[in-house]
VOGU-3710 file (C-alpha; in Angstrom, 3 decimals, decimal comma):
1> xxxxxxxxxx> 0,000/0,000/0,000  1,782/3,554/-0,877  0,553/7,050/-0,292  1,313/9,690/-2,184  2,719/13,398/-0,774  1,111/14,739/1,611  1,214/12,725/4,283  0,183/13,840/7,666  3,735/13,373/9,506  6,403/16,099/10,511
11> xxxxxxxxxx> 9,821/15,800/9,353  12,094/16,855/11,785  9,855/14,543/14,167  11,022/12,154/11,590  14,381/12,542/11,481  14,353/12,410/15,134  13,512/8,464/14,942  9,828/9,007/15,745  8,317/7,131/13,231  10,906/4,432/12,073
21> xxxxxxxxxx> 9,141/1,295/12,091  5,635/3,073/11,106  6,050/4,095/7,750  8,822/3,827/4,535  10,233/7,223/2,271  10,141/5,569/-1,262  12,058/7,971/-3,615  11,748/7,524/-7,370  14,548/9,445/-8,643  17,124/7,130/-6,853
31> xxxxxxxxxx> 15,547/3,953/-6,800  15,473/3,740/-3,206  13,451/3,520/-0,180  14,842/5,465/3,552  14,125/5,308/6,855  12,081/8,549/8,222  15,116/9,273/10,041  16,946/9,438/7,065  19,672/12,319/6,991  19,995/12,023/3,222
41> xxxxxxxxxx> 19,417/15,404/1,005  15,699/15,500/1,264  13,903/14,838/-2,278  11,237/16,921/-4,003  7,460/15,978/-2,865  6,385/14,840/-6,418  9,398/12,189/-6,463  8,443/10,479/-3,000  6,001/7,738/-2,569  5,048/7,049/1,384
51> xxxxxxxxxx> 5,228/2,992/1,692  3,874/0,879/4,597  6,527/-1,767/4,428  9,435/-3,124/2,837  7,424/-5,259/0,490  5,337/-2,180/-0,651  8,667/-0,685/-1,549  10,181/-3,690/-3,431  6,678/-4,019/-5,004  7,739/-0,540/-6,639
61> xxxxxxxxxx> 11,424/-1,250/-7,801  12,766/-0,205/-4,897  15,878/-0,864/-2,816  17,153/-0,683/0,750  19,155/3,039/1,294  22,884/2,435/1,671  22,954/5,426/4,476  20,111/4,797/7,054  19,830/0,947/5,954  16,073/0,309/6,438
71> xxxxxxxxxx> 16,672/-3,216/5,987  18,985/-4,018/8,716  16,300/-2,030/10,911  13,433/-4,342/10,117  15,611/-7,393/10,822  16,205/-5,856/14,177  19,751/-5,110/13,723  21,595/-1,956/14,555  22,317/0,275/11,407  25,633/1,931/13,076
81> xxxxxxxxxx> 26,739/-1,544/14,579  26,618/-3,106/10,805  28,196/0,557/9,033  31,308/-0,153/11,576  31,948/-3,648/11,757  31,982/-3,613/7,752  33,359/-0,810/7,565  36,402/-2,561/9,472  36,214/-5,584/7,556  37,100/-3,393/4,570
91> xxxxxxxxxx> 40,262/-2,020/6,038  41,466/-4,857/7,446  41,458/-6,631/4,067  43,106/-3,825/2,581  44,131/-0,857/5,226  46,371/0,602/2,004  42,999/1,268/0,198  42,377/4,297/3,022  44,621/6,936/3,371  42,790/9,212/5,680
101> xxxxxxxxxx> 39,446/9,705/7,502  37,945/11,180/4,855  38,338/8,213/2,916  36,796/6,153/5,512  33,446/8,570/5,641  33,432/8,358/1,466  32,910/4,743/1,884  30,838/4,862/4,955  28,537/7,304/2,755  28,401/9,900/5,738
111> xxxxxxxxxx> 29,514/12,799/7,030  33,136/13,407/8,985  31,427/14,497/11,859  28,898/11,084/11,632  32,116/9,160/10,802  33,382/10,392/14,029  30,528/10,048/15,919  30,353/6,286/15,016  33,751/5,968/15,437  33,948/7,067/19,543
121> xxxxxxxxxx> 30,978/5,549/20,476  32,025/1,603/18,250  35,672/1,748/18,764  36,450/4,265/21,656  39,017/6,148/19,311  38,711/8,989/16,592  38,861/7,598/13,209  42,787/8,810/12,162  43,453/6,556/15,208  41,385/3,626/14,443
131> xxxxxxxxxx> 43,127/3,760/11,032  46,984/4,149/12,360  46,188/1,161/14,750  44,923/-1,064/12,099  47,577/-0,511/9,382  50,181/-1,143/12,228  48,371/-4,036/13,131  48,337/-5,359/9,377  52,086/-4,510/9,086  52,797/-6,653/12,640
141> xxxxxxxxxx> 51,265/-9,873/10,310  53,588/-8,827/7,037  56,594/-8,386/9,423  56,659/-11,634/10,876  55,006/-13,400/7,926  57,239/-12,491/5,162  60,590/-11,207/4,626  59,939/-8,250/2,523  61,781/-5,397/3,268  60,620/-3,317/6,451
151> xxxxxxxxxx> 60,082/-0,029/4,092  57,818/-2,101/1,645  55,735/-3,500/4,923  54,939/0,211/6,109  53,839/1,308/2,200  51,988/-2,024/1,861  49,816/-1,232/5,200  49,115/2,298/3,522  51,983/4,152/5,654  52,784/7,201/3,471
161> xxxxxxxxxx> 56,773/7,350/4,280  59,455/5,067/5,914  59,738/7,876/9,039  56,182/8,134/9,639  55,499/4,117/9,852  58,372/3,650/12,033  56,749/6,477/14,549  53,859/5,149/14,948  54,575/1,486/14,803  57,232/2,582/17,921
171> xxxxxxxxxx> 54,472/4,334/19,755  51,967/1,249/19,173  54,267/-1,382/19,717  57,060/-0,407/21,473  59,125/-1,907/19,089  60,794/-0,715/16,002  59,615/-3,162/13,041  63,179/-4,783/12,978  63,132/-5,897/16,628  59,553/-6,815/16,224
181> xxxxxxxxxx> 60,876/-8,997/12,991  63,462/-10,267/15,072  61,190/-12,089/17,930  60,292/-14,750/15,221  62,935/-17,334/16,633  64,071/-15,452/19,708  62,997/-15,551/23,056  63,671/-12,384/24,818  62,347/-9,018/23,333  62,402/-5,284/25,068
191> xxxxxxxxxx> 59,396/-3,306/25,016  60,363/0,480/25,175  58,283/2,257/27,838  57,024/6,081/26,952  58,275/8,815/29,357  56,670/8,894/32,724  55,077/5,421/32,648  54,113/4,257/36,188  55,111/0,893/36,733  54,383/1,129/40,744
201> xxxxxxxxxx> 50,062/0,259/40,057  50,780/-2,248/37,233  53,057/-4,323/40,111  50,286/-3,609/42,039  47,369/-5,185/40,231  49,178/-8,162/38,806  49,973/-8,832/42,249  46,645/-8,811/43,423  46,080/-12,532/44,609  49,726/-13,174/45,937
211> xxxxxxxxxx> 48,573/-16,920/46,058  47,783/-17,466/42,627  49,617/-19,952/40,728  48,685/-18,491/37,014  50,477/-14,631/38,133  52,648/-13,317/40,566  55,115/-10,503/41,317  58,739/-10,572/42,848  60,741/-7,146/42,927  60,459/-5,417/40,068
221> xxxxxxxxxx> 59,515/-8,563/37,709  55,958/-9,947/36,674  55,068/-14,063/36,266  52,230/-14,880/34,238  51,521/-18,491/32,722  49,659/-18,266/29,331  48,929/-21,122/27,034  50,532/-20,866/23,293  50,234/-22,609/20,210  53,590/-24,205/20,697
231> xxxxxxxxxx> 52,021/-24,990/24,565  52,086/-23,589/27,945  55,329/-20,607/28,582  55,390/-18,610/31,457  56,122/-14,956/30,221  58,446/-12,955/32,570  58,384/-9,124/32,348  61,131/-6,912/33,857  60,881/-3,598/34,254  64,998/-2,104/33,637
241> xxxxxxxxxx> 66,187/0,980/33,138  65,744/0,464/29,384  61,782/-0,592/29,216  60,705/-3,951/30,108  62,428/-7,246/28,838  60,409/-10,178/28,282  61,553/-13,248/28,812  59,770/-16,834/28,018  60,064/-19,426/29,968  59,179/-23,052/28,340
251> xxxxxxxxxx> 60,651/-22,818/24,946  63,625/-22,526/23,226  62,197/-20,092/19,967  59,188/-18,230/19,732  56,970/-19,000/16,067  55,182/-16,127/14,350  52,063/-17,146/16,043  53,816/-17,470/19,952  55,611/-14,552/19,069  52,786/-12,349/18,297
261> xxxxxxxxxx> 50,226/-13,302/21,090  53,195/-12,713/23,960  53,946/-9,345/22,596  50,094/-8,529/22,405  49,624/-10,075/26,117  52,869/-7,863/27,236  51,152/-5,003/25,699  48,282/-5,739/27,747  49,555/-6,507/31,177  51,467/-3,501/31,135
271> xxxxxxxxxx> 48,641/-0,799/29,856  50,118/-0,596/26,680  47,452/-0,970/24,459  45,882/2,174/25,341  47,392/5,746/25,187  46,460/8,332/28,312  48,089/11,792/26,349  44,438/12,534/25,488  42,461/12,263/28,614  45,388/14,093/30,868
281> xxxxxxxxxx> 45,753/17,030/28,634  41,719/17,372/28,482  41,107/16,603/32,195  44,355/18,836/33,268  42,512/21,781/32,258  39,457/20,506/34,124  38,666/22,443/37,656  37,106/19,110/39,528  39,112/16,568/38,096  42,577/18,173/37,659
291> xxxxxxxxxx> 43,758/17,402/40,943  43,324/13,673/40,376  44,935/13,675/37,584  48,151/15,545/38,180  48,455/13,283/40,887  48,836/10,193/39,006  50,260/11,250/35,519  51,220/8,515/33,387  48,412/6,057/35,311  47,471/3,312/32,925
301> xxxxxxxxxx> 44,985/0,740/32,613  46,785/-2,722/33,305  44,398/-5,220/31,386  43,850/-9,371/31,258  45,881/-11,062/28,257  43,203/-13,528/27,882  39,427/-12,787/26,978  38,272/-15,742/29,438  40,549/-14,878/32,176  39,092/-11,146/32,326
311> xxxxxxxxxx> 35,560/-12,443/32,122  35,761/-15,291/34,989  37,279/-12,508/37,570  34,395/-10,093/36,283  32,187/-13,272/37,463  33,431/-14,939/40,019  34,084/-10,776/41,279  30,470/-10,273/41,744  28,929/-8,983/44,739  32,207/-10,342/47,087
321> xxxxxxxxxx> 35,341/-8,308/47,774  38,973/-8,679/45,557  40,772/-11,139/48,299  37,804/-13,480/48,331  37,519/-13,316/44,366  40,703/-14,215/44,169  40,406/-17,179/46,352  37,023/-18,754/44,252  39,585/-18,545/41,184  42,615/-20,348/42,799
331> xxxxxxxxxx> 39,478/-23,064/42,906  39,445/-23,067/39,146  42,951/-22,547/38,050  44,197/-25,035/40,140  41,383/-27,775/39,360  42,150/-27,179/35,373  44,542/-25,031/34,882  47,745/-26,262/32,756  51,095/-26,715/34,381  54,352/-24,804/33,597
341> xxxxxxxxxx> 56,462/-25,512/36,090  55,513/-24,133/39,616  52,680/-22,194/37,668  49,485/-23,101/35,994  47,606/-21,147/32,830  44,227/-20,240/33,305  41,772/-23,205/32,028  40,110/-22,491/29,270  36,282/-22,546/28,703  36,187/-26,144/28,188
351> xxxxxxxxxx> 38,225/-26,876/30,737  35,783/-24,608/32,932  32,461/-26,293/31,365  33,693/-29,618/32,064  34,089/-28,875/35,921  30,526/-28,382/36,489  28,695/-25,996/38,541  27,679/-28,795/41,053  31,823/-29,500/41,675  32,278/-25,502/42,040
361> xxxxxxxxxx> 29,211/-25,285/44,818  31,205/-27,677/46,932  34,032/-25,032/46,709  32,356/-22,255/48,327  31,103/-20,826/45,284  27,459/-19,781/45,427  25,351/-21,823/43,287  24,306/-19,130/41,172  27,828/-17,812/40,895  28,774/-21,228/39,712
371> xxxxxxxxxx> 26,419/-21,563/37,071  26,975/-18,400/35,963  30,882/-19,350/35,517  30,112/-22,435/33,664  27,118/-21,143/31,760  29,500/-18,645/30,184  32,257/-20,959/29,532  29,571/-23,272/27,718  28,912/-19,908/25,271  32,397/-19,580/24,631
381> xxxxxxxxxx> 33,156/-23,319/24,086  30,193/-24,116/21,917  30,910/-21,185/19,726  27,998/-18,349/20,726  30,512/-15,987/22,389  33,736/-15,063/20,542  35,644/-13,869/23,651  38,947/-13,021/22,422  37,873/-11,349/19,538  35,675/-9,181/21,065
391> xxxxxxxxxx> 38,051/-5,946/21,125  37,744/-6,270/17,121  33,664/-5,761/17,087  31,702/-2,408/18,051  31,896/-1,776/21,634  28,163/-1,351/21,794  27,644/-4,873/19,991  30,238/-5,967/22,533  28,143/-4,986/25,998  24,870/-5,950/24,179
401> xxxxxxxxxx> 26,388/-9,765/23,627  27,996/-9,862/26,989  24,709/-8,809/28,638  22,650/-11,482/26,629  24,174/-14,333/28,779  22,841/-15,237/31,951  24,197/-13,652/35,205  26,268/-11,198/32,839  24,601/-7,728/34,198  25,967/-3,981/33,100
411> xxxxxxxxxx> 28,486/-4,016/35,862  30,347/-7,550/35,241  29,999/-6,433/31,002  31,973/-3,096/31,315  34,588/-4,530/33,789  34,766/-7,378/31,277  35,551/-5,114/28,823  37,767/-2,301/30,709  40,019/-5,226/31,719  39,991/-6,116/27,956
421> xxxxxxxxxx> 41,147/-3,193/26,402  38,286/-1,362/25,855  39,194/2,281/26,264  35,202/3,868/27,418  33,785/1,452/29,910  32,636/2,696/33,295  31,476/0,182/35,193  28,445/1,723/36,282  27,501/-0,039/39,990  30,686/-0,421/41,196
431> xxxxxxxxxx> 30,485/0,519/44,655  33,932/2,348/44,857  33,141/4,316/42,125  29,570/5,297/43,364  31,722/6,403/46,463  34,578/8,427/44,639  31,903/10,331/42,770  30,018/11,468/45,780  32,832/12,795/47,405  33,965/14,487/43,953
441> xxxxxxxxxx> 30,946/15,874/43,666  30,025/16,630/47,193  26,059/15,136/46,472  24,345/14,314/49,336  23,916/10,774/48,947  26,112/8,250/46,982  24,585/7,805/43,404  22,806/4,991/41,998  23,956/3,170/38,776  22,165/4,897/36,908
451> xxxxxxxxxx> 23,512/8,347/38,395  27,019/7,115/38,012  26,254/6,538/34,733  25,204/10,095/33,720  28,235/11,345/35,529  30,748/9,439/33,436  29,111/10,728/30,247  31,562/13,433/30,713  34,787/11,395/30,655  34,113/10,457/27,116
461> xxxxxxxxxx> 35,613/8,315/25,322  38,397/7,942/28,530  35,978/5,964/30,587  37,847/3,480/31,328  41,208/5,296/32,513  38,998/7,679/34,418  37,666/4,741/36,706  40,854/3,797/37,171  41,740/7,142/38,136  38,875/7,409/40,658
471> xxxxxxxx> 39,648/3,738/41,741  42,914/5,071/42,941  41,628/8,214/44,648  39,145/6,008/47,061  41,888/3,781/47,847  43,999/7,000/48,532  41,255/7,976/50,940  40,846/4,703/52,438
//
């Protein structure tokens, strides 16, 4: 059924969203049929036909907009979610084909100001940044896949000079491209720390549970087992005047594929993976926040270097304080967990699935915490949750598939993915952080989650170092 112009509706109620889902903008000029909400140029009344549904559209020749995709809308599917996850299928497959931002918007079909819009709110960074981290990522692969020369790696990942990919494969890496080269078949490599990196809180987190058998800290060095595809290594990191060596322990020579998934996990465990330039020169200049900040320059966010590790202590951490958290997950490491000498990688979801909630309940887990542990690891293990490659989707898609599992809340989701690397997750219902804020804020009564929640809104897109910021000014004032 179509209706021709007029049609008693108001258009910028329309573009506000108000009646997506009630009615279809057919437009005969371009073949096409929009969303109400569509921010394409607006046609001329005689060219538009008003459709009911999709089928009334195709009935007149009509196809789905590329911009405001109507048909991703009627399948239930988030229109920005799909315009940035194939959006970043595109560079990935070929990060040379997209020189700048603009490029990326041209392809997107929108607007710079849309592109970066999508950008902060899918992937935490502006766009230029997404784009420098994936062509460095791409030239990581080509370095330790081939032996083409170092300057024909940057220009195939799109780097526009030799000087400019070394830069910013330095600052991403910490590694020049030879040295990264050079891990293939080595097993030591030094990660070169930026000026006035903190290593005093990442010692401090990764020593945590001073019992566990999977991490530990002595002096000025960091233990962590991890399982690799040439089996379990325990990776040493020592922090010298240098940077920080690593050091594997369990193998003679690193392969591309070891090689690369220790120097990611390094990255990780020492809050590499995530610059903090940004969020201290904006908050510096900020009256309330300033002074936590200038305390505490150079504070990082230490992340997980597994996926399923960060998600069990999200878990097993709800509702029940860090040193009794950490003494459910000795339950699980040591009852699966892999051996590497005195040490033992985290199990993996299997691993977890095949110890059974009723076998955790008799090890003082709840029994809802318990089948909330092995629920999970069944999603992972059967294939319905890609853990470790959630970083690589849309934040947003992220939360809403995290959130989708049983016992997986808001709170257990963002910690989830703050220790995973995501850069703008506030774990809204954290009780320190509810705390912190009141104080900062001098309100009357501590703020709900959903409070919390509106007063993060305005460390965007720094979330994530900003709770860790506030983290440390409650423990201060404890």
């Amino acid at each position: 059924m179509t209706t021709p112009e007029p049609f008693s509706w108001d258009r910028a109620a329309a573009r506000s969203g108000k009646f997506n889902g009630k009615f279809l903008i057919g437009v005969l000029t371009t073949g096409i049929y929009c969303l109400p909400s569509c921010t394409a140029r607006q046609p001329k009344p005689g060219n538009v036909r008003i459709v009911r549904t999709e089928d009334d559209a195709k009935a007149l020749g009509l196809r789905a907009c590329k911009r405001c995709r109507p048909d991703l809308f009627y399948r239930g599917e988030d229109e920005d979610v799909s315009l940035f996850e194939g959006l970043a299928v595109r560079v990935r497959v070929a990060p040379q084909e997209f020189p700048d931002a603009p490029s990326l918007a041209k392809t997107a079909g929108v607007s710079l100001t849309k592109l970066g819009d999508l950008f902060r709110a899918h992937a935490h960074l502006a766009p230029a940044a997404w784009l420098r981290r994936e062509r460095v990522r791409a030239a990581s692969r080509h370095l330790l896949q081939t032996n083409d020369r170092v300057v024909e790696v940057g220009y195939a990942a799109g780097f526009e000079s030799e000087s400019v990919f070394h830069r910013q494969f330095l600052t991403l890496t910490r590694m020049t491209p030879g040295a990264y080269r050079a891990m293939n078949g080595a097993s030591v490599f030094l990660l070169q720390l930026p000026g006035g990196y903190r290593q005093q809180e990442i010692l401090a987190y990764h020593a945590r549970d001073p019992e566990s058998p999977t991490e530990r800290v002595e002096g000025h060095r960091i233990f962590k087992a991890l399982r690799t595809p040439q089996g379990p290594v325990a990776l040493e990191l020592s922090f010298e005047n240098e940077g920080a060596w690593a050091k594997v322990h369990g193998i003679d020579k690193m392969n591309q594929e070891t090689a690369s998934l220790l120097h990611n996990s390094a990255l990780r465990m020492l809050g590499l993976n995530n610059e903090v330039t940004a969020f201290e020169t904006r908050m510096g200049k900020h009256q309330r926040f300033a002074s936590l900040i200038v305390k505490r320059r150079g504070l990082r966010v230490p992340t997980i270097p597994t996926g399923f590790d960060g998600l069990c202590w999200a878990v097993i951490g709800q509702q029940v304080n860090v040193k009794f958290a950490g003494a459910l997950r000795r339950e699980i490491l040591n009852l699966a967990g892999e051996k590497i000498g005195d040490m033992r990688t985290h199990p993996t979801p299997e691993k977890v699935a095949d110890v059974g909630a009723a076998r955790l309940a008799k090890l003082r887990y709840s029994r809802a915490k318990a089948e909330y542990l092995v629920g999970t690891a069944k999603e992972i293990a059967e294939g319905r949750l890609d853990i470790e490659g959630l970083p690589d989707m849309s934040a947003i898609a992220a939360e809403k598939k995290l959130m989708s599992i049983r016992g997986i809340g808001k709170w257990t989701a963002r910690y989830t993915m703050l220790r995973g690397g995501f850069a703008d997750a506030a774990p809204a219902g954290d009780s320190a952080l509810a705390t912190v804020l009141q104080r900062v804020h001098k309100l009357d009564e501590r703020p709900d989650a959903e409070h919390v929640e509106t007063l993060m809104q305005e460390f965007t897109p720094h979330r994530s170092l900003a709770t860790m910021h506030l983290w440390a000014s409650y423990r201060d004032a404890a």
